[in-house]
TORMARTI-78171 format. One record per residue: residue number from 1; residue in one letter; x, y, z of N, C-alpha, C, O in turn. Coordinates in nm, 4 decimals. Example, Ala and Ser with C-alpha at 12.3 -4.5 7.8 and 13.67 -1.06 7.14 Angstrom:
BEGIN
+-----+--------+----------+----------+----------+----------+----------+----------+----------+----------+----------+----------+----------+----------+
| num | residu |    neast |   nnorth |      nup |   caeast |  canorth |     caup |    ceast |   cnorth |      cup |    oeast |   onorth |      oup |
+-----+--------+----------+----------+----------+----------+----------+----------+----------+----------+----------+----------+----------+----------+
|   1 |      a |   1.3190 |  -0.5690 |   0.7800 |   1.2300 |  -0.4500 |   0.7800 |   1.3200 |  -0.3300 |   0.7800 |   1.4236 |  -0.3319 |   0.8465 |
|   2 |      s |   1.2850 |  -0.2250 |   0.7080 |   1.3670 |  -0.1060 |   0.7140 |   1.2900 |   0.0030 |   0.7870 |   1.3409 |   0.1138 |   0.8039 |
+-----+--------+----------+----------+----------+----------+----------+----------+----------+----------+----------+----------+----------+----------+
//
This chain:
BEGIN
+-----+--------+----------+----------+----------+----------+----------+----------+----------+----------+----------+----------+----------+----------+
| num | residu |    neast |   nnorth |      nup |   caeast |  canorth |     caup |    ceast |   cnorth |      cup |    oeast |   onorth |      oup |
+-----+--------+----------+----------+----------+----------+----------+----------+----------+----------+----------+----------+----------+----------+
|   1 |      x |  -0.3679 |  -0.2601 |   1.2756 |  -0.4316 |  -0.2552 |   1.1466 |  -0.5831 |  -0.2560 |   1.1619 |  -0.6479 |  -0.1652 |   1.1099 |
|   2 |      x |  -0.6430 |  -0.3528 |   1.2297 |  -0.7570 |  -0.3779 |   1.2723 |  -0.8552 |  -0.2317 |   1.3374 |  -0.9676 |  -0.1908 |   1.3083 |
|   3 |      x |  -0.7582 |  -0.1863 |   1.4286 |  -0.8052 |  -0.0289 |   1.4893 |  -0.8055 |   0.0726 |   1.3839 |  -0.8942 |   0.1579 |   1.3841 |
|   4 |      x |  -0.7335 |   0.0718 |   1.3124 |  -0.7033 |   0.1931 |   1.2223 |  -0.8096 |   0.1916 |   1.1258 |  -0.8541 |   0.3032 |   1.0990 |
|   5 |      x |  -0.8698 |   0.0789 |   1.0574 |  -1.0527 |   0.0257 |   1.0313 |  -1.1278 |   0.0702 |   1.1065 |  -1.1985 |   0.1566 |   1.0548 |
|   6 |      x |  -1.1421 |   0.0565 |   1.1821 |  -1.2621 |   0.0835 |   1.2990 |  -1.2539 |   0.1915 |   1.2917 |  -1.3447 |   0.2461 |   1.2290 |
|   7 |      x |  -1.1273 |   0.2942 |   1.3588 |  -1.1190 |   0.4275 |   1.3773 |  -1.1596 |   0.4731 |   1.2365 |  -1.2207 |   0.5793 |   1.2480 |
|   8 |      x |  -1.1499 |   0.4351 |   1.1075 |  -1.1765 |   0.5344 |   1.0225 |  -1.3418 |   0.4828 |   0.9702 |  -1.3842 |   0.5346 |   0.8669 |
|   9 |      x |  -1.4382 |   0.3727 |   1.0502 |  -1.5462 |   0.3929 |   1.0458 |  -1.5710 |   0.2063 |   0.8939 |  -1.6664 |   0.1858 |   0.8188 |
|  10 |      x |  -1.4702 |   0.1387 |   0.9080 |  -1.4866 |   0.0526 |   0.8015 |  -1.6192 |  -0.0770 |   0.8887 |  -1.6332 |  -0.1122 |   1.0058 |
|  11 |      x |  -1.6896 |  -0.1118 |   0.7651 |  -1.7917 |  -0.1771 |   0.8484 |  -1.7628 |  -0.3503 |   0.8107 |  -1.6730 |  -0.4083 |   0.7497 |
|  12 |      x |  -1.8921 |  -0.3973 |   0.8833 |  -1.8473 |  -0.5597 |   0.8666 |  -1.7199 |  -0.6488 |   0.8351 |  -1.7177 |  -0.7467 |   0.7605 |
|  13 |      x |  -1.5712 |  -0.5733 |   0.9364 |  -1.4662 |  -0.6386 |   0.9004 |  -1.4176 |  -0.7948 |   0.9877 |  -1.4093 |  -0.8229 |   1.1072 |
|  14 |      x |  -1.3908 |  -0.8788 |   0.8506 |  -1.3710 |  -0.9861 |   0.8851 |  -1.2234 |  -1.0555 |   0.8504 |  -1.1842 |  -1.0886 |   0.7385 |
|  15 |      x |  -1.1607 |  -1.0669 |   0.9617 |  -1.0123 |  -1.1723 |   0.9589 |  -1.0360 |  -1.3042 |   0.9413 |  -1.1145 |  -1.3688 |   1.0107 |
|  16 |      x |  -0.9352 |  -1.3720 |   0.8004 |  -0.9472 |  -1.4615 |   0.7782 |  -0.7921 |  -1.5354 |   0.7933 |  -0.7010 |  -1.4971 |   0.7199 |
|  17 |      x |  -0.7736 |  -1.6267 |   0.8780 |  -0.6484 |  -1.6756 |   0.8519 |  -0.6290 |  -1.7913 |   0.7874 |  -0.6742 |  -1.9023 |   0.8156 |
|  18 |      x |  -0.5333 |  -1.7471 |   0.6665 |  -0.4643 |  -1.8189 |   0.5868 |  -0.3203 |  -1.9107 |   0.5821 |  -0.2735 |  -1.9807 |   0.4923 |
|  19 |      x |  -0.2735 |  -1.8803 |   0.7129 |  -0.1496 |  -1.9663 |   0.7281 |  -0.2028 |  -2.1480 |   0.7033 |  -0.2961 |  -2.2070 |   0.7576 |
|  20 |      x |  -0.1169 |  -2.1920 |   0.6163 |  -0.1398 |  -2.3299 |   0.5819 |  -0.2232 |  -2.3530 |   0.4609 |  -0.2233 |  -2.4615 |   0.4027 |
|  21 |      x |  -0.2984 |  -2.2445 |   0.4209 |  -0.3686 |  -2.2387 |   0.2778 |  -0.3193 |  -2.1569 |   0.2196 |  -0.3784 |  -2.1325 |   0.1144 |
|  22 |      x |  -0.2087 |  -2.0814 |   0.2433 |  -0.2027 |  -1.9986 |   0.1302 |  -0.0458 |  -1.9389 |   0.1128 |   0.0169 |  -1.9051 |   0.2133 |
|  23 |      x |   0.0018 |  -1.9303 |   0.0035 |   0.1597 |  -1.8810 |   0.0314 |   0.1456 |  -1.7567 |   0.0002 |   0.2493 |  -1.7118 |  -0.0485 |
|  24 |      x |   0.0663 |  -1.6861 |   0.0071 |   0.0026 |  -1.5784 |  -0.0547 |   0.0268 |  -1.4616 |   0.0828 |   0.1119 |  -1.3728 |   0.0878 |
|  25 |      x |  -0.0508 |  -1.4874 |   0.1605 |  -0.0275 |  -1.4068 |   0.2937 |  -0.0512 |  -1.5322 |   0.3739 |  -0.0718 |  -1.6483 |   0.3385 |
|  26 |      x |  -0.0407 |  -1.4653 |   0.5124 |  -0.0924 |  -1.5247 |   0.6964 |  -0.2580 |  -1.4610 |   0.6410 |  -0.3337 |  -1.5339 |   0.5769 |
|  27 |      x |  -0.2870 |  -1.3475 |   0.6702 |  -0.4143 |  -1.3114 |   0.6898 |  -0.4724 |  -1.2524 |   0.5685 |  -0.4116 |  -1.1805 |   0.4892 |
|  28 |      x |  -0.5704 |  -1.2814 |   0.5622 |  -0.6872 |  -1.1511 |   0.4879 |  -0.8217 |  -1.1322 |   0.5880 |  -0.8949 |  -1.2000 |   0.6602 |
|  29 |      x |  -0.8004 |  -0.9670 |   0.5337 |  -0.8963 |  -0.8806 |   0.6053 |  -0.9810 |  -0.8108 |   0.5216 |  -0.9324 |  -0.7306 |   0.4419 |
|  30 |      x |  -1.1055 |  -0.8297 |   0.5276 |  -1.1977 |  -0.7731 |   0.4451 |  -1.3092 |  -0.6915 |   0.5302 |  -1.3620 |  -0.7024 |   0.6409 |
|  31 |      x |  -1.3162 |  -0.6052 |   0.4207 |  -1.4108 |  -0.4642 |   0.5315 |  -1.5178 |  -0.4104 |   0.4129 |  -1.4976 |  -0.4406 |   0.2952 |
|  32 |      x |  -1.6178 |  -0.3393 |   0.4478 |  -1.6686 |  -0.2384 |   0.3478 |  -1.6676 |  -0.0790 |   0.3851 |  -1.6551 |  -0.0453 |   0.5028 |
|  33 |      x |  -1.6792 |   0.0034 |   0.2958 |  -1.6724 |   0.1045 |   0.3383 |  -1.8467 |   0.1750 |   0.2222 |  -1.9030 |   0.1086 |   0.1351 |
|  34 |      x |  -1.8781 |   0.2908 |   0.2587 |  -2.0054 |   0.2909 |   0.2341 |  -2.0481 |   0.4067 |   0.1117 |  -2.1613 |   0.4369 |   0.0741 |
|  35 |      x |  -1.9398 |   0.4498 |   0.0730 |  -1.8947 |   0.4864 |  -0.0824 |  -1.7774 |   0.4527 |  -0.1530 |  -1.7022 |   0.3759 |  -0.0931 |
|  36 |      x |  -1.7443 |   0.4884 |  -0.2588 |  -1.5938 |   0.5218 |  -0.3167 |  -1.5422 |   0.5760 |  -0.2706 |  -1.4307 |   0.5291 |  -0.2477 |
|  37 |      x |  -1.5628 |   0.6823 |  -0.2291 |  -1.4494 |   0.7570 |  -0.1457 |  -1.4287 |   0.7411 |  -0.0514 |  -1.3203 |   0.7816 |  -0.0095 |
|  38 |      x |  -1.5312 |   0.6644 |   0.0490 |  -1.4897 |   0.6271 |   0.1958 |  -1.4003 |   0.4977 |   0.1427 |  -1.3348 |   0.4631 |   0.2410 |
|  39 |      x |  -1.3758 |   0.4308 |   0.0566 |  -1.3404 |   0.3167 |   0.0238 |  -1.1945 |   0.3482 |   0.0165 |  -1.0997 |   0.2826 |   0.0596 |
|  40 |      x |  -1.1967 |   0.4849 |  -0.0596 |  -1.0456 |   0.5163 |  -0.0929 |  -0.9837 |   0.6057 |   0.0187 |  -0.8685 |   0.6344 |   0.0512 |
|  41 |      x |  -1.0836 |   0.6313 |   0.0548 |  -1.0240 |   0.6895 |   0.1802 |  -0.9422 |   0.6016 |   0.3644 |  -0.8690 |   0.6478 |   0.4520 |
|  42 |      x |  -0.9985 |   0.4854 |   0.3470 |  -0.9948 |   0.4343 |   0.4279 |  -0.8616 |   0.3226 |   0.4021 |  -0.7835 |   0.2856 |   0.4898 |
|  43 |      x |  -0.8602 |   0.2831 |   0.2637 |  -0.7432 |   0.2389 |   0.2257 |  -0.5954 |   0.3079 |   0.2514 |  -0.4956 |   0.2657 |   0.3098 |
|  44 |      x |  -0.6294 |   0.4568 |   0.1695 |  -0.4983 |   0.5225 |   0.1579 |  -0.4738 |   0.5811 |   0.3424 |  -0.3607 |   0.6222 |   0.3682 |
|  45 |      x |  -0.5730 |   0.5817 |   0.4517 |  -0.5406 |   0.6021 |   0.5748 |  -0.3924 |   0.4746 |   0.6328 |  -0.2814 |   0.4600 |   0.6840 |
|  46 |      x |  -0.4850 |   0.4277 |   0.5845 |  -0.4498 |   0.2453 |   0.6526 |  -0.3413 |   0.2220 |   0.5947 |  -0.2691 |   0.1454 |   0.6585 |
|  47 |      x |  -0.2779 |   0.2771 |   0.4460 |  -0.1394 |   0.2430 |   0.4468 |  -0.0304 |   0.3579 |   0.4943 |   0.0868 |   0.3437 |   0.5290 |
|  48 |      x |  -0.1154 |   0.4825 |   0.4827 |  -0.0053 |   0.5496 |   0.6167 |   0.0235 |   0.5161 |   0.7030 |   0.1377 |   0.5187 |   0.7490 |
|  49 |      x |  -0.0850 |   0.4688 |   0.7571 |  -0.0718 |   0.4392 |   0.9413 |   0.0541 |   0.3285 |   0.9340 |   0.1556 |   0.3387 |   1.0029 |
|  50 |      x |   0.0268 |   0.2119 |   0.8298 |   0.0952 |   0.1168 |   0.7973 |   0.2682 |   0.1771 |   0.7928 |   0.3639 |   0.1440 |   0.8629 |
|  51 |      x |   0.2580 |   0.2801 |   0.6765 |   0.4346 |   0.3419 |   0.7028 |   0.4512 |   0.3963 |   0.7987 |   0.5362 |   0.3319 |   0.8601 |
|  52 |      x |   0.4205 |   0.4832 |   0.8564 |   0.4279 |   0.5406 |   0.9551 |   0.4737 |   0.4666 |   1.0979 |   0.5751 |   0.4895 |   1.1640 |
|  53 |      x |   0.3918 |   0.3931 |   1.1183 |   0.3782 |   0.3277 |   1.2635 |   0.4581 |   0.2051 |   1.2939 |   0.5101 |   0.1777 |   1.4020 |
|  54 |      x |   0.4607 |   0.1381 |   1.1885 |   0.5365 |   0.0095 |   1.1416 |   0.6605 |  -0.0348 |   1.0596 |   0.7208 |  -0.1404 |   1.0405 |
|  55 |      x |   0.6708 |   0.0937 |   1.0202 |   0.7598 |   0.1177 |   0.8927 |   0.7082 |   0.0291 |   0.7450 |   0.7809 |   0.0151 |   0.6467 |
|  56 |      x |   0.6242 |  -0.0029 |   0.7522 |   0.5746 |  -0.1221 |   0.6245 |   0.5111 |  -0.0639 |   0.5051 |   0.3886 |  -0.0528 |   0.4999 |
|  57 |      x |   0.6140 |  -0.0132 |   0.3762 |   0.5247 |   0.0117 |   0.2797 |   0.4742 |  -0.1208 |   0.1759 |   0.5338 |  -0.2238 |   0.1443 |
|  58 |      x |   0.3678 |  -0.0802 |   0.1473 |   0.2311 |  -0.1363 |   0.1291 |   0.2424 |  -0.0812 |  -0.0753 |   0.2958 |   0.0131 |  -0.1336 |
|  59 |      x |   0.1673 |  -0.1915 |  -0.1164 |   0.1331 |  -0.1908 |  -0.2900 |  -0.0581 |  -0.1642 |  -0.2837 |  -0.1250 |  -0.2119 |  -0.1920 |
|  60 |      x |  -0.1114 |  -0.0925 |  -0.3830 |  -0.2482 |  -0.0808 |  -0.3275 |  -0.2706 |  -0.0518 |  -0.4520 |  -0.2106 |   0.0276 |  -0.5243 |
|  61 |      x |  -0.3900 |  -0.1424 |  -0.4821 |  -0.4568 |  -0.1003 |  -0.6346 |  -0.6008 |  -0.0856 |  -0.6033 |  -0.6552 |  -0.0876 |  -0.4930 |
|  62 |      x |  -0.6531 |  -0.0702 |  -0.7228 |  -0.7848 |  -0.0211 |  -0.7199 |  -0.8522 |   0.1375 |  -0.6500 |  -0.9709 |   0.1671 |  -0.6636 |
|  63 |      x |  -0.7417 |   0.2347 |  -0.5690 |  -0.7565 |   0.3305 |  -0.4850 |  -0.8307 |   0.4416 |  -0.6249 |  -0.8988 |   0.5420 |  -0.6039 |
|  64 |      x |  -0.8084 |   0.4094 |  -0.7047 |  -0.8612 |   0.5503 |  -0.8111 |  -1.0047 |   0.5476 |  -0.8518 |  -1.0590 |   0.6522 |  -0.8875 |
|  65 |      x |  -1.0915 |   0.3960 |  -0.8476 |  -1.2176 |   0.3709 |  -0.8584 |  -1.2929 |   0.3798 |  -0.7281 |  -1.4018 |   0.4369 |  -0.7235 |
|  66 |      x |  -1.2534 |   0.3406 |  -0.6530 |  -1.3073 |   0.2785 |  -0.5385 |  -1.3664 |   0.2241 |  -0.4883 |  -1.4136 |   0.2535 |  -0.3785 |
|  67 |      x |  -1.3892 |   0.1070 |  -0.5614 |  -1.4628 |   0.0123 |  -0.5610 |  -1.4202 |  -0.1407 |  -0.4701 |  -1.4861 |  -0.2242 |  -0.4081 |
|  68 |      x |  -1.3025 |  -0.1254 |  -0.4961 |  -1.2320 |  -0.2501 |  -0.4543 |  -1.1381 |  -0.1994 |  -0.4303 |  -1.0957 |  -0.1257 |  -0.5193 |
|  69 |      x |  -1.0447 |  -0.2109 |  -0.2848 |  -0.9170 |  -0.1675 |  -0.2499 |  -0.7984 |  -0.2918 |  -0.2228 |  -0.7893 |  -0.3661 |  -0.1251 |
|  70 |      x |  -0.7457 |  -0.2880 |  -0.2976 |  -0.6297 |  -0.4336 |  -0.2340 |  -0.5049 |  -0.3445 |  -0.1672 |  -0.4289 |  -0.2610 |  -0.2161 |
|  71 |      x |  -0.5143 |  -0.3825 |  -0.0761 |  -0.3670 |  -0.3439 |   0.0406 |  -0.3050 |  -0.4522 |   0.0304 |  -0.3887 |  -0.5422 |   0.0378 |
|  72 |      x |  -0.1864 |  -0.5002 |   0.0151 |  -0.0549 |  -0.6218 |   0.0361 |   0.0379 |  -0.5587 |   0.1113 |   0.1200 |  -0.4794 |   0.0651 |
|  73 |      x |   0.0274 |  -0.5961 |   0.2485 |   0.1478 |  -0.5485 |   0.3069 |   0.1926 |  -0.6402 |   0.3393 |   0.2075 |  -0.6198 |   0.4598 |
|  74 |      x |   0.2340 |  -0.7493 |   0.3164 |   0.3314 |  -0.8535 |   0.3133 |   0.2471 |  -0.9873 |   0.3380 |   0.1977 |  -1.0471 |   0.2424 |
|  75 |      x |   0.2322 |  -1.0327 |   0.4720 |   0.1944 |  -1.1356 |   0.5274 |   0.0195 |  -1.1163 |   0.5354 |  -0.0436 |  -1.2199 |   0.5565 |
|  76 |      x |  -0.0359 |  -1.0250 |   0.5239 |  -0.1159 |  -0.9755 |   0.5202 |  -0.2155 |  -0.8724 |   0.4107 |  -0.1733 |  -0.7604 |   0.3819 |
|  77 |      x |  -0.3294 |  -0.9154 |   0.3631 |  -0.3920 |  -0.8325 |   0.2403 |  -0.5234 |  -0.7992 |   0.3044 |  -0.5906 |  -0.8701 |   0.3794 |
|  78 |      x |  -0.5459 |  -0.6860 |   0.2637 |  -0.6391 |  -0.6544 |   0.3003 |  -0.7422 |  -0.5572 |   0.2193 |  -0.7179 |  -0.4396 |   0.1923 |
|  79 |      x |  -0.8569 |  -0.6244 |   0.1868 |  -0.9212 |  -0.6032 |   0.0894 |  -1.0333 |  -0.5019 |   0.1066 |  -1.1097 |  -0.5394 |   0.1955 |
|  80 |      x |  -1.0740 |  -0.3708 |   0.0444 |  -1.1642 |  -0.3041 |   0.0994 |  -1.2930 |  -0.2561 |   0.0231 |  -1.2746 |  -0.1501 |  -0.0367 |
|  81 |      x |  -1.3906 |  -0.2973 |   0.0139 |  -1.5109 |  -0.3288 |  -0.0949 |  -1.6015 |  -0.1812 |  -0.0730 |  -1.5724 |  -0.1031 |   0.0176 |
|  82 |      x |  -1.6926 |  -0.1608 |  -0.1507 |  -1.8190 |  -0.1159 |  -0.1242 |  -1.8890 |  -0.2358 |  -0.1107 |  -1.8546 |  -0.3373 |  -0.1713 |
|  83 |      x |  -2.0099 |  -0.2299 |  -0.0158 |  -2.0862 |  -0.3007 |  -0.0159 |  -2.1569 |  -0.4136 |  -0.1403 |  -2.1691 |  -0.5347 |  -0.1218 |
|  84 |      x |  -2.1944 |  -0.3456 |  -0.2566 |  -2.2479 |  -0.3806 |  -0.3984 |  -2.1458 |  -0.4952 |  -0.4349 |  -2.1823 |  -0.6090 |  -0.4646 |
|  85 |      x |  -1.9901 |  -0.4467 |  -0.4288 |  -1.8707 |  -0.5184 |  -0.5180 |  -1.8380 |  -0.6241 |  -0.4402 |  -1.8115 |  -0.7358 |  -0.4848 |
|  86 |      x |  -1.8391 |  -0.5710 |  -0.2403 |  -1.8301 |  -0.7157 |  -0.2155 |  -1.9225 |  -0.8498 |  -0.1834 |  -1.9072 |  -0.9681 |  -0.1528 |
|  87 |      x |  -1.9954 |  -0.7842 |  -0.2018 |  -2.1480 |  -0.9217 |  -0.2179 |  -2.1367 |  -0.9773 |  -0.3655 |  -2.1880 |  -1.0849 |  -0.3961 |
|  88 |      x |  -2.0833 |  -0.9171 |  -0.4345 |  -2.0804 |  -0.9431 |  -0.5930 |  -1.9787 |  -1.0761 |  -0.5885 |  -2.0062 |  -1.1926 |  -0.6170 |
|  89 |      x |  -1.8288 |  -1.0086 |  -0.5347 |  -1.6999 |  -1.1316 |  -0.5102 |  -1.7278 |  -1.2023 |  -0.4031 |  -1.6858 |  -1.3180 |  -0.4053 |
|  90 |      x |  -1.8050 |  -1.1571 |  -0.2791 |  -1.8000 |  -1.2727 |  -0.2077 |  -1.6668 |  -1.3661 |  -0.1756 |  -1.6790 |  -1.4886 |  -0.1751 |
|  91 |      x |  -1.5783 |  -1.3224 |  -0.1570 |  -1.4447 |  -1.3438 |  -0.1302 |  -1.4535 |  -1.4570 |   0.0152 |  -1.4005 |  -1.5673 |   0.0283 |
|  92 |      x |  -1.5550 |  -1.3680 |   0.1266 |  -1.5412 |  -1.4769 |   0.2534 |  -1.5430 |  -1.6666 |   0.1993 |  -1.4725 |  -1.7644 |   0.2239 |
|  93 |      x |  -1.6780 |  -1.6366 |   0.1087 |  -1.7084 |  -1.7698 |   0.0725 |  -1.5716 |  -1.8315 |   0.0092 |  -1.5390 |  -1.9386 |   0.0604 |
|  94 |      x |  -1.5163 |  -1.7997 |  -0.0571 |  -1.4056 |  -1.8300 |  -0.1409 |  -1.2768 |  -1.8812 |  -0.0717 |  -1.1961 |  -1.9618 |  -0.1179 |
|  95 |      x |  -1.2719 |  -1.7881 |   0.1060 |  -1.1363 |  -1.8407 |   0.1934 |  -1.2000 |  -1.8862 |   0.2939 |  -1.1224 |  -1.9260 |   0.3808 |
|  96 |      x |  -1.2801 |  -1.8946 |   0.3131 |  -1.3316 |  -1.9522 |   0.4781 |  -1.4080 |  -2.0896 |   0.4660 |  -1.5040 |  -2.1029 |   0.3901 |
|  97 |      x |  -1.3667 |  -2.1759 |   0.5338 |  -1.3575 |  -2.3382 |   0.5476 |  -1.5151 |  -2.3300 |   0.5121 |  -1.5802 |  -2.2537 |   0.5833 |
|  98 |      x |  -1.5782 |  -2.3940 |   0.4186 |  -1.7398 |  -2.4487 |   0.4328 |  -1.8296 |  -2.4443 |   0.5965 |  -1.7776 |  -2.4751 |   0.7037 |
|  99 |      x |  -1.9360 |  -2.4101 |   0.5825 |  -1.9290 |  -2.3846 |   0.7134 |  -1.9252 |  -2.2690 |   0.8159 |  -2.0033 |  -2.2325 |   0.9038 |
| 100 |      x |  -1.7982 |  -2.2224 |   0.7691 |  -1.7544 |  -2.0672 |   0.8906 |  -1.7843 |  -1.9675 |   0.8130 |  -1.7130 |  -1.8684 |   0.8286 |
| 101 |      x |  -1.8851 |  -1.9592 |   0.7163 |  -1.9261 |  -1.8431 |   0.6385 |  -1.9558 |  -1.7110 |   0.7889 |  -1.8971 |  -1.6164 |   0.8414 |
| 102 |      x |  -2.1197 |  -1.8089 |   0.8058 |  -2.1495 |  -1.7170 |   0.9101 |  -2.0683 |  -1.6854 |   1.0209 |  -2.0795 |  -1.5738 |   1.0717 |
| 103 |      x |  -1.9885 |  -1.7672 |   1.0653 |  -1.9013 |  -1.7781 |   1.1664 |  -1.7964 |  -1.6813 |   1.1835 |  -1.7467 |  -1.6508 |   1.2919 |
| 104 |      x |  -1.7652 |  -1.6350 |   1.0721 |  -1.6513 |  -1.5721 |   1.0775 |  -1.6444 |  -1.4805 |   1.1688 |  -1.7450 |  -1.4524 |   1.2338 |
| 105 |      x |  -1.5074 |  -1.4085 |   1.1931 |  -1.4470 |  -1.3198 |   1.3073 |  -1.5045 |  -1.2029 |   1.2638 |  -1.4155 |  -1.1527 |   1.1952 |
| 106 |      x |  -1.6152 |  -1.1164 |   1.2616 |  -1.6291 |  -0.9893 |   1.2126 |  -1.6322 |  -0.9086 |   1.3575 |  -1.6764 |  -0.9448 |   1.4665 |
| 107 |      x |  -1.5794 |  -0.8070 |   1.3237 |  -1.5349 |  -0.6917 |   1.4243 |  -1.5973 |  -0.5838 |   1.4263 |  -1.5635 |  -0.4943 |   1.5038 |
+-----+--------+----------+----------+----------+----------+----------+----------+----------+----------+----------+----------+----------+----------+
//
């Protein structure tokens, strides 16, 4: 999942693990991409690769604005911003322990 980001050029992506906080998923992964359409583009890659490779279909909203991409593929969400929307939500701050702001795993 992580490669299939990179390969399609997603920037500042950061894994957050949620096992024990959340019944929601294991992980969230947050990335930016550097328009709408790279936004939507990089989403709708990532859940092919997802059926395809894994067999795992995936629920995905926000792909028609592109502003905000939510991927849920089960244990795992993965969220895909423009830059503007995700400084706006600031989501890291929101799951990552006080503290591991800066810290976090970015790839």
């Amino acid at each position: 999942m992580l490669a299939s980001l990179e390969d399609d050029k997603a920037e500042s992506i950061v894994e957050i693990d949620l096992r024990g906080r959340s019944d929601v998923a294991d992980f969230m992964v947050i990335c930016s991409g550097r328009s709408s359409r790279q936004v939507a583009a990089i989403a709708e890659k990532l859940a092919d690769r997802l059926k395809q490779v894994f067999g795992i279909g995936v629920k995905m909203e926000g792909k028609e604005t592109g502003d905000w991409v939510l991927i849920d593929s089960g244990d795992v969400i993965v969220h895909v911003f423009r830059p503007e929307v995700r400084d706006f939500y600031q989501l890291e701050k929101m799951w990552l322990p006080a503290g591991q702001v800066g810290a976090a795993r970015t790839l």
